[in-house]
C-alpha positions in Angstrom: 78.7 98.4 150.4 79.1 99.2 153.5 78.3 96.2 155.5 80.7 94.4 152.9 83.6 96.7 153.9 82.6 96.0 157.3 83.3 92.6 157.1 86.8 93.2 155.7 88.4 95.6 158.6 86.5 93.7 161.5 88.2 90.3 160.0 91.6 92.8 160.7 90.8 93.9 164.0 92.5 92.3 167.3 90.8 89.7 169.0 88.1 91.3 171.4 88.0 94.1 169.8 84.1 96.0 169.2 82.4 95.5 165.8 83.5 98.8 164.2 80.1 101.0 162.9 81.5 102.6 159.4 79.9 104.5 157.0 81.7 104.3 153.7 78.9 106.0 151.7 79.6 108.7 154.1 83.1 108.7 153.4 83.1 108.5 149.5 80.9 111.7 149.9 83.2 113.8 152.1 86.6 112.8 149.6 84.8 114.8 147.0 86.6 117.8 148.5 89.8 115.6 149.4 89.4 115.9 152.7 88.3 112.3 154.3 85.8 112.0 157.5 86.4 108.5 158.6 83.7 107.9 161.1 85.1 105.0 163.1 84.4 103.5 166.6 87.3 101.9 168.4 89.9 102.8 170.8 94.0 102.7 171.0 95.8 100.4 168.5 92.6 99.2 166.8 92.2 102.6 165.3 95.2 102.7 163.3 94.5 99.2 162.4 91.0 100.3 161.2 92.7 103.3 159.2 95.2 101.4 157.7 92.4 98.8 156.2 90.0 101.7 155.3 92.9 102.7 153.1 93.4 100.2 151.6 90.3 99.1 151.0 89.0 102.5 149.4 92.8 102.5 147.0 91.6 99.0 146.1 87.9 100.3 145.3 89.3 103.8 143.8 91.7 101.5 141.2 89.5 99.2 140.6 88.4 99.0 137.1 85.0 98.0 137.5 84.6 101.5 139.8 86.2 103.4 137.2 84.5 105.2 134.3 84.6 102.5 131.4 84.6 105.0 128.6 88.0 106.2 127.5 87.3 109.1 125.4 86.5 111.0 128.2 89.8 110.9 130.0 91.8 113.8 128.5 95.4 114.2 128.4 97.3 117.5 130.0 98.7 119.7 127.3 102.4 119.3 127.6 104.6 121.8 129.8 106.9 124.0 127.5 109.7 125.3 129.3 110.5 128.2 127.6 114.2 128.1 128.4 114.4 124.5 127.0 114.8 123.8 123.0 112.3 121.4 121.2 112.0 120.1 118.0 109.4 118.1 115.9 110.9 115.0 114.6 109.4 112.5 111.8 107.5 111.6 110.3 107.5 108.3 111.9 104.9 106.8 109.4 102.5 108.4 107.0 99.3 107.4 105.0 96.5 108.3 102.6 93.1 108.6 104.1 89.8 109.9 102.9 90.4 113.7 104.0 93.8 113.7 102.7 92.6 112.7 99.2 89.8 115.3 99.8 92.3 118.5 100.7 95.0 117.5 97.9 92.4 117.4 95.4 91.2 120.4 96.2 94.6 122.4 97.0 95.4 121.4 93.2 92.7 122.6 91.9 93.0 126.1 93.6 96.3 126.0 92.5 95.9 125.4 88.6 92.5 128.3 88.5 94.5 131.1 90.5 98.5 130.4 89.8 98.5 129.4 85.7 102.1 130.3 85.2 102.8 127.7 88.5 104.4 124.5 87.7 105.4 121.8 90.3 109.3 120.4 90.1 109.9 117.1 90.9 113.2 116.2 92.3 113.3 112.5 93.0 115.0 109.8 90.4 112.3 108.4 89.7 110.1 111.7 88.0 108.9 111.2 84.7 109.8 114.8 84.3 111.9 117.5 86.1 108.5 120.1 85.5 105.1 118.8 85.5 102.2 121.4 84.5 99.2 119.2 85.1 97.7 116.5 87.5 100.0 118.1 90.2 98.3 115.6 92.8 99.9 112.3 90.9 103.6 113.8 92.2 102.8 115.6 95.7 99.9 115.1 97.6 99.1 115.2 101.2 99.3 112.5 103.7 98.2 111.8 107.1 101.7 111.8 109.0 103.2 110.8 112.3 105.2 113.2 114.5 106.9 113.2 117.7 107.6 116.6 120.1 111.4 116.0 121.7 113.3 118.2 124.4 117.0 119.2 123.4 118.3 120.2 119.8 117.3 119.1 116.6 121.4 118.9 115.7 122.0 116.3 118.5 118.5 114.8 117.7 120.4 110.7 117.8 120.8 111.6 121.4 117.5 113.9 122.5 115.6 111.5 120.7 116.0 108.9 122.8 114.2 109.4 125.3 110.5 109.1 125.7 108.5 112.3 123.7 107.1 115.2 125.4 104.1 114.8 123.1 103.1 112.9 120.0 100.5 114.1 117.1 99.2 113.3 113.5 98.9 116.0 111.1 98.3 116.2 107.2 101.1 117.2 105.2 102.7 117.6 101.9 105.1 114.5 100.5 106.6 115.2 97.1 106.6 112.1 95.2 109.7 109.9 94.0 107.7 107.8 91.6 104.2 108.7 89.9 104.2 105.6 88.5 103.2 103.6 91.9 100.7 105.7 93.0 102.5 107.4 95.5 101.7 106.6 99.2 103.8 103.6 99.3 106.7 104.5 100.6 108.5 105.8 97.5 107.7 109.3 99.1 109.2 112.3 100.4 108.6 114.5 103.2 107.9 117.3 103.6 106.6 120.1 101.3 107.4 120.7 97.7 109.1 123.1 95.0 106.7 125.5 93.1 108.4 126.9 90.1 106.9 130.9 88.8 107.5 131.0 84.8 109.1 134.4 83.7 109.0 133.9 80.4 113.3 133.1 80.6 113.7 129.8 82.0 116.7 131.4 83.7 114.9 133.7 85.2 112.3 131.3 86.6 112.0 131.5 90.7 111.0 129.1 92.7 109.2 128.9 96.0 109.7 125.7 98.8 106.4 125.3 100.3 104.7 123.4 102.5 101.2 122.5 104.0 100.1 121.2 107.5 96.7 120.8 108.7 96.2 120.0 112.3 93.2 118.6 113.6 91.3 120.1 116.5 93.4 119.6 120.1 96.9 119.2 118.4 98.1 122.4 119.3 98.3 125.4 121.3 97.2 128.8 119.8 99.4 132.1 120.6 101.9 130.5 122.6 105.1 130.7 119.9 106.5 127.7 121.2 107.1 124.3 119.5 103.4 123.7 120.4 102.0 126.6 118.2 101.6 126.5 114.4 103.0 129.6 114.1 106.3 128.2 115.2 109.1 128.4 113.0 112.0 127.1 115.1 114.4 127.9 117.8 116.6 129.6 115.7 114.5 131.5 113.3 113.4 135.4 114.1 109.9 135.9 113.5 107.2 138.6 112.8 103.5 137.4 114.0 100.4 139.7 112.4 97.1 138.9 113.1 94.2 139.4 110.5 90.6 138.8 109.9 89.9 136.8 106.6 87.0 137.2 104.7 84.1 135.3 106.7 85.6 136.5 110.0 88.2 133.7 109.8 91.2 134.1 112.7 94.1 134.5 111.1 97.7 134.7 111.4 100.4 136.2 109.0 104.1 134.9 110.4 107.1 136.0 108.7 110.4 134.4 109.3 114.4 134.5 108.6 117.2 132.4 109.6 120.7 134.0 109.5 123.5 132.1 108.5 125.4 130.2 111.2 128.9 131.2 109.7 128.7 135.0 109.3 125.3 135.7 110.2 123.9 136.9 106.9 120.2 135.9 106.8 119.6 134.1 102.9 116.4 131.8 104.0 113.2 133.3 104.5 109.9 132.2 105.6 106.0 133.1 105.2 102.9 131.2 106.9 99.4 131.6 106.7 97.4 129.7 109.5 93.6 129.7 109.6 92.1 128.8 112.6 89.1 127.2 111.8 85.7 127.3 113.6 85.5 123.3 114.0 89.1 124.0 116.5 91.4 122.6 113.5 93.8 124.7 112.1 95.5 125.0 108.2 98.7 126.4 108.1 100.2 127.4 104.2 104.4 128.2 104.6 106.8 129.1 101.6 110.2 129.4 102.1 112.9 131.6 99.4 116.6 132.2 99.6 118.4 135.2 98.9 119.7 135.2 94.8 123.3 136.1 94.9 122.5 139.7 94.6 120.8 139.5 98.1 117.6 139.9 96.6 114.3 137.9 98.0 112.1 136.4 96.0 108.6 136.9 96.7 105.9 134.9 94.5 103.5 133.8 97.3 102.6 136.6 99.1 100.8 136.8 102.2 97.4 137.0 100.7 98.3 133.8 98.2 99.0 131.3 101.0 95.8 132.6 103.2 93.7 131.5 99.7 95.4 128.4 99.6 94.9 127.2 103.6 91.1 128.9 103.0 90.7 126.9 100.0 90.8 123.9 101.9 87.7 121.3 102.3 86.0 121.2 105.9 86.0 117.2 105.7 87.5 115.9 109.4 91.0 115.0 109.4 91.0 113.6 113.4 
């Protein structure tokens, strides 16, 4: 190689001027440390012309894609900067589908459901529900679904206008999508996102509560652990006050207990409250379980899911791959 790169600066050199001796193995070695020893033999203007092709000739060679490593799963991308005195919000889903895993973790969420919640039924809000209630086959009407999102800088408000430009970082996670019509099978874009309505029997249909809920599970390198920003599953929002606890589970699982509430923007009364379970898994994935409850109109909080109930839902989870 280096008789070859030889040939190329002495073709650049002034007439007259001395074949230049170069050692470009030599040189590769000492950029290791960014800090290039040309070795060159010449004298006056012919040196600069000599540095000028050496540097040209090693960018050529450096971005050259036969010199470069072939294999693109080893190039790695930078986790995004945060600014913590910037706002960011999650936007999408841009697209979603079923896969293998998805099926796997909404067969068995459903099933956990059913064994430990009995008096649970699912409500359906789209048109097209056969039912406003169902009590069985909870998967044919919200099921999870491998889903698109993209990471934006600005508020979620003016989200036409932050939106536009490029993301700060895009990412596919499972999710929950209620279903607007059983009937085709669901993942065909009659769906809904995100999350679903469980309703808790009390024997009174009036006095039946009823808990928003949600379910993400995101694969191993989609996020950033203890951080609290818009990177971190425990994140809840810009706006939202939140309580972070930190348990073990019961096979030494990491685990986080956030609770959340979101005052109201007109008078500041908070009426929406939030509760996540995340599981940090040992494969680097992570499960997070959230429900979400309003205030009644006596200010009173409903509380079916506790703490405990969405850490054996997220732990209930299969450990099939969802990257």
């Amino acid at each position: 190689m280096s008789n070859e790169i030889k040939e190329i600066i002495d073709t650049e050199l002034p007439p007259g001027t001395a074949p230049v001796k170069l050692d470009v193995e030599a040189v590769m070695r000492g950029n290791r440390n960014a800090r290039m020893k040309r070795r060159l033999v010449g004298g006056g203007a012919a040196v600069a012309s000599i540095v000028a092709v050496v540097a040209l000739v090693l960018s050529v060679m450096t971005l050259a894609p036969e010199d470069r490593n072939s294999d693109d799963s080893t190039i790695t991308a930078d986790d995004p900067v945060i600014d913590p005195d910037e706002n960011y919000f999650w936007w999408g889903p841009e697209s979603e589908k079923a896969t293998d895993a998805s099926k796997a973790y909404t067969e068995a969420f459903w099933k956990y459901v059913a064994k430990e919640h009995p008096e649970v039924s699912l409500t359906v809000s789209g048109e097209n529900a056969e039912e406003e209630s169902v009590t069985k086959d909870f998967a044919d009407y919200s099921f999870l679904l491998a889903a698109d999102f993209a990471l934006y800088e600005g508020e979620e408000w003016d989200m036409p206008q932050a939106a536009s430009g490029k993301p700060v970082r895009e990412r596919t996670v499972l999710t929950l999508f209620e279903d607007f019509a059983p009937d085709k099978g669901g993942s065909n874009g009659w769906s809904s996102c995100c999350g679903g309505t469980l309703r808790f029997r009390d024997g009174d249909d009036e006095k039946d509560k009823v808990d928003n809920f949600d379910i993400q599970v995101y694969p191993k390198g989609s996020f950033t652990k203890g951080t609290e920003d818009a990177m971190d599953p425990a994140f809840l929002g810009e706006d939202v006050t939140h309580d972070i606890e930190t348990v073990t589970g019961p096979d030494g699982e990491d685990i986080q207990y956030v609770a959340g509430s979101t005052p109201d923007d007109v008078d500041g009364t908070v009426h929406t409250f939030e509760r996540s379970a995340i599981v940090y898994r040992a494969d680097g994935s992570a499960v997070a379980v959230r429900a979400m409850s309003n205030t009644d109109r006596g200010g009173n909080v409903s509380d079916n899911l506790s703490f405990e109930d969405l850490q054996g839902m997220a732990l209930a989870m299969p450990d099939d791959p969802i990257d």
